[in-house]
Backbone as CSV, one residue per row, in Angstrom:
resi,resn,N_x,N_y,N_z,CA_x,CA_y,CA_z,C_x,C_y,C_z
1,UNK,-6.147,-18.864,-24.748,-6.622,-17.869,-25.698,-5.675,-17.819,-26.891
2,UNK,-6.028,-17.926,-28.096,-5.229,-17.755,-29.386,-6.006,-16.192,-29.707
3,UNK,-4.791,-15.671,-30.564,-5.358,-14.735,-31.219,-3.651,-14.027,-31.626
4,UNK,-3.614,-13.102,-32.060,-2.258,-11.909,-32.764,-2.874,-10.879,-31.846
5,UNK,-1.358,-9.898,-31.369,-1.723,-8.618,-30.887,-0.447,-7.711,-31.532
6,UNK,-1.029,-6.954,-32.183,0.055,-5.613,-32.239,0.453,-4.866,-31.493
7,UNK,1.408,-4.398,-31.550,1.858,-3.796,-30.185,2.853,-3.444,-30.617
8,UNK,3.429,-1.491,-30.137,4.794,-0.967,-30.607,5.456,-1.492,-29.090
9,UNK,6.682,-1.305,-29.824,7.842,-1.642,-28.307,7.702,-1.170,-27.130
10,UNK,6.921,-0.042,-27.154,6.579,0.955,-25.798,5.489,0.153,-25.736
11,UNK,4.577,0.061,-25.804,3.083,-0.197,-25.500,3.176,-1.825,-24.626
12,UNK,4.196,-2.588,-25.346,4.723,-4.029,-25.193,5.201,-4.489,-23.755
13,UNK,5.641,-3.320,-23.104,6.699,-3.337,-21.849,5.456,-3.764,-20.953
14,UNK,6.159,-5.018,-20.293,5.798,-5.739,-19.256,4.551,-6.902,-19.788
15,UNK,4.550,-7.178,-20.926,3.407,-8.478,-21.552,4.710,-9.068,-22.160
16,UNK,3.752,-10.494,-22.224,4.518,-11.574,-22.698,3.986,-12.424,-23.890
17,UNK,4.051,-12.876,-24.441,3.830,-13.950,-25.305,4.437,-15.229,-25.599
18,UNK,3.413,-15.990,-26.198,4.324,-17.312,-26.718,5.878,-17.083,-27.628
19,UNK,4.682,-16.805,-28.707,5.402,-16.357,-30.126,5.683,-14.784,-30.411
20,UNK,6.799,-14.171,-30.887,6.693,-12.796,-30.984,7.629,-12.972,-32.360
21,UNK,7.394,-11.524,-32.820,7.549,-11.394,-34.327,8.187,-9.864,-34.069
22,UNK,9.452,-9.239,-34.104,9.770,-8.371,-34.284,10.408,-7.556,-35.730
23,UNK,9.425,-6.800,-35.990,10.038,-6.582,-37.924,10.213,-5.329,-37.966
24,UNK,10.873,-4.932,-38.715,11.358,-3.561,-39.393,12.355,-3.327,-38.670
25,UNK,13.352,-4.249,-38.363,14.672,-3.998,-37.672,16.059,-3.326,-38.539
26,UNK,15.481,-2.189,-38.887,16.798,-1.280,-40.486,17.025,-0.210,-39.293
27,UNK,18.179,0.437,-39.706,18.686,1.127,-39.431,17.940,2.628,-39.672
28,UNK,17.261,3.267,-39.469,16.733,4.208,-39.799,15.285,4.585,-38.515
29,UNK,14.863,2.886,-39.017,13.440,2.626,-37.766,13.901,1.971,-36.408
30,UNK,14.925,1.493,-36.256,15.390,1.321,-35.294,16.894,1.187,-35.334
31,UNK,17.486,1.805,-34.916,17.228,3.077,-34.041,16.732,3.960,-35.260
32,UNK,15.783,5.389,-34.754,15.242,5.814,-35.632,16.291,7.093,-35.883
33,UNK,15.829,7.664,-37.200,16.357,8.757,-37.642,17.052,9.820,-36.460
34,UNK,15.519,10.106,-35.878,15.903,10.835,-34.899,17.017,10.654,-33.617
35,UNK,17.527,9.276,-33.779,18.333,9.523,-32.372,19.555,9.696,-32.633
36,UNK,19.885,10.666,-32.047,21.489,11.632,-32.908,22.163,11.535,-31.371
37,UNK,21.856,11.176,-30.533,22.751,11.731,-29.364,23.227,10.102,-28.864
38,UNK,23.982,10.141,-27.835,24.194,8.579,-27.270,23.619,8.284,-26.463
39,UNK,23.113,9.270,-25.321,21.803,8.506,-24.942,19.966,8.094,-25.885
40,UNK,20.132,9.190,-26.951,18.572,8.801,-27.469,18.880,7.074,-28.585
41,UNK,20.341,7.037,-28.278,20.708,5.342,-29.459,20.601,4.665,-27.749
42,UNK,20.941,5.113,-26.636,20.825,4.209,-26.013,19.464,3.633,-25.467
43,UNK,18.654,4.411,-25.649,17.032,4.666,-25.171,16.602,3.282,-26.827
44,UNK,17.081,3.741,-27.576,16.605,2.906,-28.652,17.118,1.531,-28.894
45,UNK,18.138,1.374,-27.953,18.684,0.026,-27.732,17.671,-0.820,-26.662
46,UNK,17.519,-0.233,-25.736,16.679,-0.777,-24.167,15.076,-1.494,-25.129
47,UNK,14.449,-0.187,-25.987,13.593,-0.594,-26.559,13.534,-1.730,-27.207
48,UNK,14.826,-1.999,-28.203,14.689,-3.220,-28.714,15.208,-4.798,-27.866
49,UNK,15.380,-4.170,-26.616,15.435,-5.406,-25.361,14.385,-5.543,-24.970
50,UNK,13.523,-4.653,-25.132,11.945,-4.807,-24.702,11.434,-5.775,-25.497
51,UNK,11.528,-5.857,-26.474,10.727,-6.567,-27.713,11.214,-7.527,-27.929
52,UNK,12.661,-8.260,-27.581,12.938,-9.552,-27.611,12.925,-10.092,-26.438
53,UNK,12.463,-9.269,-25.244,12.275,-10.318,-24.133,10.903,-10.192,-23.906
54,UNK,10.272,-10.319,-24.820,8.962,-10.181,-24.902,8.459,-12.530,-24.695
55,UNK,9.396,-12.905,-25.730,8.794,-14.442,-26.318,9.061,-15.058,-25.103
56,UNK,8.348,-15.929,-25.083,8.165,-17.282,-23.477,9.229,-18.026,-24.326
57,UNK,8.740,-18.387,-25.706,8.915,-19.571,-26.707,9.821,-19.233,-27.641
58,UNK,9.383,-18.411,-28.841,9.663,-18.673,-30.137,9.981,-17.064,-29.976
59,UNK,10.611,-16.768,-31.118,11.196,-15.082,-31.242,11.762,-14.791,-32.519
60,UNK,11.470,-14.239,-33.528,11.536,-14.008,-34.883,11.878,-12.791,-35.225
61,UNK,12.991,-12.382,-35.685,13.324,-11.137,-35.883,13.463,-10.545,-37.341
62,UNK,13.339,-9.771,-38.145,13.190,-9.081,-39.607,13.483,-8.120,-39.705
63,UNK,13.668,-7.438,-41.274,14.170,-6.553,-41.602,13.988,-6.756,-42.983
64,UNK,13.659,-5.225,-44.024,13.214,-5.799,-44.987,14.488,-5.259,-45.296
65,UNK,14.982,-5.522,-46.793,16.214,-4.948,-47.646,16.402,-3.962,-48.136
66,UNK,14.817,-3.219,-48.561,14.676,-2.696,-49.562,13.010,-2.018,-49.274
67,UNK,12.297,-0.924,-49.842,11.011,-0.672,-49.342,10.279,-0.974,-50.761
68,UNK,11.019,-1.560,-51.740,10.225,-2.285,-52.872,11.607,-3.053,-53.679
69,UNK,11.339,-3.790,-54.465,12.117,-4.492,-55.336,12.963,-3.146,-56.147
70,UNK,14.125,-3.428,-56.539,14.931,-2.333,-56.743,15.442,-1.143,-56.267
71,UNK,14.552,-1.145,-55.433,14.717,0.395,-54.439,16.132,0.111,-53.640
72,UNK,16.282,1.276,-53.077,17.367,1.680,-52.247,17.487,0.580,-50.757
73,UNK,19.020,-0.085,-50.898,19.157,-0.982,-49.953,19.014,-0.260,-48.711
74,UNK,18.576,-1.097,-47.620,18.387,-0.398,-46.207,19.606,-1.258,-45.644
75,UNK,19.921,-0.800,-44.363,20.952,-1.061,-43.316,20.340,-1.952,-42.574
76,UNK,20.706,-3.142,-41.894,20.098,-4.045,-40.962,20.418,-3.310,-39.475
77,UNK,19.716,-2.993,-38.448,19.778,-2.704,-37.247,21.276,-2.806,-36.465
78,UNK,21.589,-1.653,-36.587,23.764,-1.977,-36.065,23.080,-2.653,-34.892
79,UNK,22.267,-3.059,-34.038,22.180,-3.368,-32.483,22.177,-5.324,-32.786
80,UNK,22.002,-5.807,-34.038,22.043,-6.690,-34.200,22.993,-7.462,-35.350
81,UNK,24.479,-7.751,-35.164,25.586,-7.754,-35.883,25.241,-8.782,-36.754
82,UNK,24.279,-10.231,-36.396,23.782,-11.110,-36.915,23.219,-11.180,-38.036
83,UNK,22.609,-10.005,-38.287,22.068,-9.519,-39.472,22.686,-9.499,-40.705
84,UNK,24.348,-8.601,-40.001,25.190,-8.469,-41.038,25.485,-9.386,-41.831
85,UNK,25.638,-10.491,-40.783,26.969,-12.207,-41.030,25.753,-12.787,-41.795
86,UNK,24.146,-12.579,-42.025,23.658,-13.354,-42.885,23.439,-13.485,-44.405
87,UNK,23.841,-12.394,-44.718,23.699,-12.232,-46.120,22.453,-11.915,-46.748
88,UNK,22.584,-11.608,-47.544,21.383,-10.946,-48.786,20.911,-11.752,-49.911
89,UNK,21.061,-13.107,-49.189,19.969,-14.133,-50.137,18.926,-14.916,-50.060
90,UNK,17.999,-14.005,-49.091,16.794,-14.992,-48.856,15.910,-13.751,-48.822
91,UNK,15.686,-13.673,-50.007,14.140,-12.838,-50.967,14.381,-11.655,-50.298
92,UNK,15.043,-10.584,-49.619,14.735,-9.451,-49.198,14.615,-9.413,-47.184
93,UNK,14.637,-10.527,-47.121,14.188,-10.399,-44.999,15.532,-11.305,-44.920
94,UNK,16.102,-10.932,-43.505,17.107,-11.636,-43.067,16.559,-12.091,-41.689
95,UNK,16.283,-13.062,-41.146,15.668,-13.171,-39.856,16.430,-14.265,-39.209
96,UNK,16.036,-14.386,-37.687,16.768,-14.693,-36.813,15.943,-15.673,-35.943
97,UNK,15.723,-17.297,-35.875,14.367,-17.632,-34.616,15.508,-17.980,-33.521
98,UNK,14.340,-18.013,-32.770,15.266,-19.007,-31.595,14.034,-19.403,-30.529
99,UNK,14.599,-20.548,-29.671,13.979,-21.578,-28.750,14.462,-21.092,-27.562
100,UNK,14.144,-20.149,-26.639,14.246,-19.697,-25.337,14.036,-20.397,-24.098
101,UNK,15.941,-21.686,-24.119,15.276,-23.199,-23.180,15.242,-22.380,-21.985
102,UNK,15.567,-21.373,-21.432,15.241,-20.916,-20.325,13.571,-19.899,-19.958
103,UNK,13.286,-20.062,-20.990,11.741,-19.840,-20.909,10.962,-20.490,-21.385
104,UNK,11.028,-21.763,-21.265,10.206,-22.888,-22.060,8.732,-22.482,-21.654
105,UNK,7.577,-22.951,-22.458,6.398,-22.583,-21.640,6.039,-23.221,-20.473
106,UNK,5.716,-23.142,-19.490,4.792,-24.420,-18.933,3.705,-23.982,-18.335
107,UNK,2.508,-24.914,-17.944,1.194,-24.322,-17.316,1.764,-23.792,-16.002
108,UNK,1.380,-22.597,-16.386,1.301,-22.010,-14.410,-0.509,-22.202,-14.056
109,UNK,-0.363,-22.444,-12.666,-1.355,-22.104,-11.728,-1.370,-21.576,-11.084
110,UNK,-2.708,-20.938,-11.131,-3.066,-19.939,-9.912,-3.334,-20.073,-8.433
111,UNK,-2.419,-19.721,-7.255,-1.863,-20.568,-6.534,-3.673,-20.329,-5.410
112,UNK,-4.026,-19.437,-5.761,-5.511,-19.302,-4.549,-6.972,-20.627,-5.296
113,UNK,-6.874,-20.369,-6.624,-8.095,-20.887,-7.140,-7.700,-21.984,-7.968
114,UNK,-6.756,-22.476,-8.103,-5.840,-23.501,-9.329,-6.166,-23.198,-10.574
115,UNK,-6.658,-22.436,-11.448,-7.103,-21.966,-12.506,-5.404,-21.584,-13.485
116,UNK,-5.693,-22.155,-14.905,-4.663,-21.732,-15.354,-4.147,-20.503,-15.753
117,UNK,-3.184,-20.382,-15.643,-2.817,-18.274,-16.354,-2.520,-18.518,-17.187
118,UNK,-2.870,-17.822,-17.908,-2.053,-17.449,-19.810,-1.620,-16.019,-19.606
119,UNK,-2.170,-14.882,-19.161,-1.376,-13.647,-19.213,-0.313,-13.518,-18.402
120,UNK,0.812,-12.751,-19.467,2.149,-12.891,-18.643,2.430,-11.970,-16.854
121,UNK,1.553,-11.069,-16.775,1.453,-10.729,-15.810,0.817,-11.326,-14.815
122,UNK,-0.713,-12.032,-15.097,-1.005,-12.994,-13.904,0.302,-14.202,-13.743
123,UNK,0.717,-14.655,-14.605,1.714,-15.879,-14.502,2.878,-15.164,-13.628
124,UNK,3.307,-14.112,-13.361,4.064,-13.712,-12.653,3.873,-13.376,-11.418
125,UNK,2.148,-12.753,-10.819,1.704,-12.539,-9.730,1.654,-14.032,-9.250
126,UNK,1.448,-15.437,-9.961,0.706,-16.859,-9.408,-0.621,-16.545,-8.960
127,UNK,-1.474,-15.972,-9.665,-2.765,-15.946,-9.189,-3.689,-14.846,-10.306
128,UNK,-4.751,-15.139,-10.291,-5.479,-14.667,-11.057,-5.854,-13.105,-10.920
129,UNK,-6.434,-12.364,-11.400,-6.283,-11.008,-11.196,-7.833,-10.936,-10.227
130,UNK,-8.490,-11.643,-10.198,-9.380,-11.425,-9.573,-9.808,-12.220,-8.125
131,UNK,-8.463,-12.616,-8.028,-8.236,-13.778,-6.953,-8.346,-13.023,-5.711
132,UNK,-8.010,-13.349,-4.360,-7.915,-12.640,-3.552,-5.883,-12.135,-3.144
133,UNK,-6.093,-11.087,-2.755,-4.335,-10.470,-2.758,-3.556,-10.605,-1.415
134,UNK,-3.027,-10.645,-1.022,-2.193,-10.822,0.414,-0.952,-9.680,-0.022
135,UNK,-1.341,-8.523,-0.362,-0.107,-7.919,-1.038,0.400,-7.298,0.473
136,UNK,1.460,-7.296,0.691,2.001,-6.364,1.589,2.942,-5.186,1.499
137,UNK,1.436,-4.021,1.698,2.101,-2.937,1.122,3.347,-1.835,1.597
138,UNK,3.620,-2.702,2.685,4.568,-1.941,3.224,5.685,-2.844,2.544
139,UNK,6.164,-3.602,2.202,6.705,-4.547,1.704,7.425,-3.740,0.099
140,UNK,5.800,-3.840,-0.819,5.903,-3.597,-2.097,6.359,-1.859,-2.064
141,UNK,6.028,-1.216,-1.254,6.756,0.219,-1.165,8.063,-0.087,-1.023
142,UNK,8.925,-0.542,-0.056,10.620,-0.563,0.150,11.034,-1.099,-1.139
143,UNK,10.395,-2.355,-1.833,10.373,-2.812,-2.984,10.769,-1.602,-3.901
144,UNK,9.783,-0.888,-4.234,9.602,-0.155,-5.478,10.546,1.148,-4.648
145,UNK,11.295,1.430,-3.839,12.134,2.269,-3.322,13.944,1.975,-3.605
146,UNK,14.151,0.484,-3.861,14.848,0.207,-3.932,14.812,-0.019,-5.430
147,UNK,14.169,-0.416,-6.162,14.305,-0.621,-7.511,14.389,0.993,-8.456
148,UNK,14.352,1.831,-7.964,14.252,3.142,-8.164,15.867,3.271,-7.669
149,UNK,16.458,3.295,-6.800,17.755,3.252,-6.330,18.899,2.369,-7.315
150,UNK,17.910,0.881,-7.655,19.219,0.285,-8.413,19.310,0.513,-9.628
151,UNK,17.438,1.167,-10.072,18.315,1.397,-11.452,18.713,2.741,-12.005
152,UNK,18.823,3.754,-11.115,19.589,4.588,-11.218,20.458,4.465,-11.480
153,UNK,21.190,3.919,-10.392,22.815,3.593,-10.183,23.310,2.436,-11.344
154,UNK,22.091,1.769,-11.887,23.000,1.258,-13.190,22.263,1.961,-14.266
155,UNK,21.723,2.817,-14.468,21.372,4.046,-15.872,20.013,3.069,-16.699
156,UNK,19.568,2.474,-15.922,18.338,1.605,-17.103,17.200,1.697,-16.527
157,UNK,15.899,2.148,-16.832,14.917,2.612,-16.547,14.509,1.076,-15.848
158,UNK,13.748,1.703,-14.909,13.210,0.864,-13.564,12.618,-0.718,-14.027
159,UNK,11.922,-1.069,-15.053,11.098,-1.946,-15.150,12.698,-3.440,-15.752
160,UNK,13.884,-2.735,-16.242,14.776,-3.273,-16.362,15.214,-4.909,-15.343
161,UNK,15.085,-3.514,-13.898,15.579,-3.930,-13.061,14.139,-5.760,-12.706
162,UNK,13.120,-4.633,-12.079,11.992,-5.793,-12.663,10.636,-5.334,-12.725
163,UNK,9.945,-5.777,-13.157,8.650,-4.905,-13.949,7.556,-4.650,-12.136
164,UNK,6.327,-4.094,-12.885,5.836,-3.824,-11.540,4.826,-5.193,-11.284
165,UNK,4.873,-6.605,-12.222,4.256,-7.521,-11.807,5.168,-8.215,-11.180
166,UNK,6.719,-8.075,-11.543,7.289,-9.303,-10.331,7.165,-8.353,-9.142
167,UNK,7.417,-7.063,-9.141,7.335,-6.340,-8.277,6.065,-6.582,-6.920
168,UNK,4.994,-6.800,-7.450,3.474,-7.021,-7.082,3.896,-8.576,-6.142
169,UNK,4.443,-9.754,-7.055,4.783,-11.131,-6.898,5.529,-11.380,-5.735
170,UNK,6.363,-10.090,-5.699,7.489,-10.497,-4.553,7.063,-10.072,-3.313
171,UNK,5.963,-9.237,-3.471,5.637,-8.357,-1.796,4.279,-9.488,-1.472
172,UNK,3.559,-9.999,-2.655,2.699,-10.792,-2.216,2.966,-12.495,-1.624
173,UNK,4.194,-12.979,-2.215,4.764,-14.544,-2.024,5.923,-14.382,-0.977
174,UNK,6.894,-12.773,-0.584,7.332,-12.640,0.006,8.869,-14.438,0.361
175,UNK,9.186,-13.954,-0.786,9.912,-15.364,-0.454,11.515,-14.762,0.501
176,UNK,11.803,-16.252,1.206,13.226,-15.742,1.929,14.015,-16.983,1.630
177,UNK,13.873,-17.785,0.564,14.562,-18.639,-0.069,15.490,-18.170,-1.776
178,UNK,16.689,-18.658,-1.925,16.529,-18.817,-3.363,15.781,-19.146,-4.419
179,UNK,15.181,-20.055,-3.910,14.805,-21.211,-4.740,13.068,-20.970,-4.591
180,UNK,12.677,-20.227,-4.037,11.654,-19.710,-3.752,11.588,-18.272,-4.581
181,UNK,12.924,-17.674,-4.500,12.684,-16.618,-5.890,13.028,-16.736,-7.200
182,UNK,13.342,-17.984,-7.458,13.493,-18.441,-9.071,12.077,-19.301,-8.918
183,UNK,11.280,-19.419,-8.434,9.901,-20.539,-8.811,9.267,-18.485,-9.145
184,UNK,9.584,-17.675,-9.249,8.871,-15.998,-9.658,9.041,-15.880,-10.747
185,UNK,8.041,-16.115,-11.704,8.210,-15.585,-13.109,8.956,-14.643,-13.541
186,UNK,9.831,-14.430,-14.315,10.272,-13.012,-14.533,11.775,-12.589,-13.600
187,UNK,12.084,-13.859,-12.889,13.232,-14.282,-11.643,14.138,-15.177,-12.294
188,UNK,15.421,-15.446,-12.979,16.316,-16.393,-13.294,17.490,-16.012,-12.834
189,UNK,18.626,-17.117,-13.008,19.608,-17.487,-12.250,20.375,-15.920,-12.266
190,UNK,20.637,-14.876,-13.427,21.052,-13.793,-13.423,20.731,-13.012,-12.112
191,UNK,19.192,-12.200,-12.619,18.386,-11.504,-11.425,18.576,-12.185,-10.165
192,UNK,18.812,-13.734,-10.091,18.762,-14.042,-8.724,19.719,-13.702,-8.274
193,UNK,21.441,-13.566,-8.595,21.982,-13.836,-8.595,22.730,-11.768,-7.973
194,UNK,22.606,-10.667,-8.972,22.400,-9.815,-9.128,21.356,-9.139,-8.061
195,UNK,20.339,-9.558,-8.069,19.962,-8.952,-6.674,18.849,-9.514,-5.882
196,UNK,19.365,-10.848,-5.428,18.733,-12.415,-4.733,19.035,-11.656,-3.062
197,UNK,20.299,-11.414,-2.846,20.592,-11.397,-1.613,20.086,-9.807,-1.216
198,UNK,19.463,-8.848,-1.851,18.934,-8.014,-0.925,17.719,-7.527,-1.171
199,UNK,17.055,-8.810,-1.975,14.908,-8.992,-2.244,15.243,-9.808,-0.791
200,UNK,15.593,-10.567,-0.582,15.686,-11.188,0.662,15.710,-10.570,1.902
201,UNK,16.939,-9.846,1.713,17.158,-8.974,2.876,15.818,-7.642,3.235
202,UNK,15.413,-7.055,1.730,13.603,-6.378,2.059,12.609,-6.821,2.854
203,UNK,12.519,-8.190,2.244,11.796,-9.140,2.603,11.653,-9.862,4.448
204,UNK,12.990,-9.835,4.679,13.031,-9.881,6.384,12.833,-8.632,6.871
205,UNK,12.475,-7.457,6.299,12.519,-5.902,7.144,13.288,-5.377,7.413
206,UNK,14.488,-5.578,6.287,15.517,-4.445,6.231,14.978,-3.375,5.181
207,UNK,15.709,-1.947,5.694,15.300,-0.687,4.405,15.951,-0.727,3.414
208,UNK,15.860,0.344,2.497,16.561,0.525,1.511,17.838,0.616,1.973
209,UNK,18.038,1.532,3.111,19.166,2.091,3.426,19.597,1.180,4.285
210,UNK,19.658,0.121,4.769,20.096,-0.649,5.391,20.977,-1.569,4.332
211,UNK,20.577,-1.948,2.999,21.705,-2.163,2.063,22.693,-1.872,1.872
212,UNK,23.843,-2.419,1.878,25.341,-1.913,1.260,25.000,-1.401,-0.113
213,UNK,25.394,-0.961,-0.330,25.701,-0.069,-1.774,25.808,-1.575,-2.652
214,UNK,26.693,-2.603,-2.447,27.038,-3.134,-3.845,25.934,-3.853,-3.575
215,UNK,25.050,-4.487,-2.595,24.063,-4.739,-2.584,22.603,-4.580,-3.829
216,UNK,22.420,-3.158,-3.624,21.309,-2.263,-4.217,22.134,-2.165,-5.838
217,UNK,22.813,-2.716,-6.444,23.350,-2.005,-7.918,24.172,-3.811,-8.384
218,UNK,24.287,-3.754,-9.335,25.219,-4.690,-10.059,26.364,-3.830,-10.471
219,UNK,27.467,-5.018,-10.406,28.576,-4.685,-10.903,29.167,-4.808,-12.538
């Protein structure tokens, strides 16, 4: 499917795309006027992690200079220092691409019907949304019990930790390999790494509370 979708940073959380285009990165709109406290700059930081881990591929970032020719210079986004180091000579936008080799695209299939996925959430379940489910819901509950636990304990709202399609992915593929939870969309060497050894340990029918503490949290 080709096509453009708009989408604010909230609305964005948990879709993916090839190509993404993030603009109006000034100081004012992001972080906005309103966030005066250190958690509402920190709430406005997470947001703009939302929106660059949005691209599979390509990722384009902007900011205009100015809200017309002569007008009053704007601030480039303090959350992005890059901005600063580029200077103010290319027509008014300072932008940023990049090639995400750890998210290169490739065809996924849908592991019940072989059909290809393009949406970033089926590509993360491996199967089509209308496929048949093997979800195990006793599974995806301790799941979503524990991801509530870790990201407490590290202060970043739940979908951080991992959205509710790997969430869906992991109670349905139920893996007890490494290498079986990096073939999970939305699973790399970090997350595996960070909290590999107790999706595993869920996964054989241990509880939440059967985790060690450094287990359930990163350090």
């Amino acid at each position: 499917m080709e096509g453009v979708t708009l989408a604010s940073l909230h609305s964005a959380k948990g879709l993916e795309w090839d190509a993404v285009f993030v603009v109006g990165l000034s100081d004012g709109t992001l972080p906005t006027t309103y966030a005066r406290t250190a958690e509402a700059l920190e709430e406005e930081r997470r947001l703009l992690y939302v929106g660059v881990t949005r691209a599979r591929q390509w990722l384009w970032l902007s900011y205009s200079q100015a809200r017309s020719p002569g007008g009053r210079v704007r601030r480039p986004c303090r959350f992005l220092p890059q901005f600063e180091r580029g200077g103010g000579d290319r027509g008014g936008v300072a932008g940023l691409s990049r090639k995400a080799d750890r998210r290169r695209t490739q065809v996924v299939s849908c592991r019940v019907c072989g059909a290809t996925l393009l949406a970033g959430a089926d590509r993360k379940l491996g199967r089509c949304p209308t496929c048949p489910s093997d979800l195990d819901e006793d599974l995806l509950a301790r799941l979503s019990a524990w991801r509530v636990r870790v990201a407490a304990a590290q202060k970043v709202p739940a979908y951080v930790v991992f959205t509710d399609a790997t969430l869906t992915a992991l109670a349905e593929r139920q893996p007890t390999r490494p290498d079986e939870l990096l073939a999970i969309a939305g699973i790399g060497p970090r997350k595996l790494g960070l909290y590999g050894d107790a999706v595993i340990a869920l996964v054989g029918g241990a509880t939440v509370d059967d985790l060690a503490p450094e287990k359930s949290s990163a350090t």
